[in-house]
C-alpha positions in Angstrom: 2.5 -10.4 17.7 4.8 -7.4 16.8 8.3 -7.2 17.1 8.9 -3.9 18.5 12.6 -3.2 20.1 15.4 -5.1 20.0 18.2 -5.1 22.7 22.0 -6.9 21.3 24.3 -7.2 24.3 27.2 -8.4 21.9 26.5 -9.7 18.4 29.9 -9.2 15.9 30.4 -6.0 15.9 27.4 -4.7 17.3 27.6 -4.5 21.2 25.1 -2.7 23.8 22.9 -1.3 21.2 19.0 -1.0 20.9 16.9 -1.1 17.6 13.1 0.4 17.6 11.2 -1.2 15.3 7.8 0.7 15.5 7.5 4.5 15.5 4.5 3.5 17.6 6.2 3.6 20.5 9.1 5.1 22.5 11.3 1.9 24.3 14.7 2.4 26.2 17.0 0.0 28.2 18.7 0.6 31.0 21.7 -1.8 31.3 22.0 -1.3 35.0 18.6 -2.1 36.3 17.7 -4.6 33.3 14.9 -2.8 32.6 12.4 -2.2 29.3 10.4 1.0 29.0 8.0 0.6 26.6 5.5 4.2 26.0 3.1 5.0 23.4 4.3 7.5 21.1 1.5 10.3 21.3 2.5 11.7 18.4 2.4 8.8 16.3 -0.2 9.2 13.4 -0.4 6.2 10.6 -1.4 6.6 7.1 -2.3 2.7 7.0 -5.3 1.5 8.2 -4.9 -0.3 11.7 -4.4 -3.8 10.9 -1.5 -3.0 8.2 2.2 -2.5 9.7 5.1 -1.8 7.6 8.8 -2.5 8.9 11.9 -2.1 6.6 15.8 -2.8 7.4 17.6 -1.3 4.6 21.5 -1.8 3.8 24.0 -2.9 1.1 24.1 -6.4 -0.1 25.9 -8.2 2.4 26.0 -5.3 5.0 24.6 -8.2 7.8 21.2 -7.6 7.5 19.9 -11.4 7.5 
């Protein structure tokens, strides 16, 4: 299982935002309709092999990242 967009609604500071967290594919959310698009990236080419994927989140210490 892969974790691949993330919708917050209200979290803190962070309020009606998405996060992508696979350059293998293109998501969007439309508030109004509640709906997920999830497409395949045909652009996307990997330098690992297929069963290897790398995800990062990157900040300051104690920016909120956990």
């Amino acid at each position: 299982m892969e974790l691949v967009y993330l919708w917050v609604e209200k979290y803190k500071n962070i309020e009606n935002e998405g996060f992508n967290f696979s350059p293998r594919f293109k998501c969007s959310y439309d508030e109004k309709k509640e709906e997920l698009a999830i497409n395949e990236n045909k652009d996307y080419v990997s330098i690992f092999p297929e069963n290897i994927n790398v995800t990062a989140i990157v900040g300051e210490n104690g920016s909120g990242k956990s």
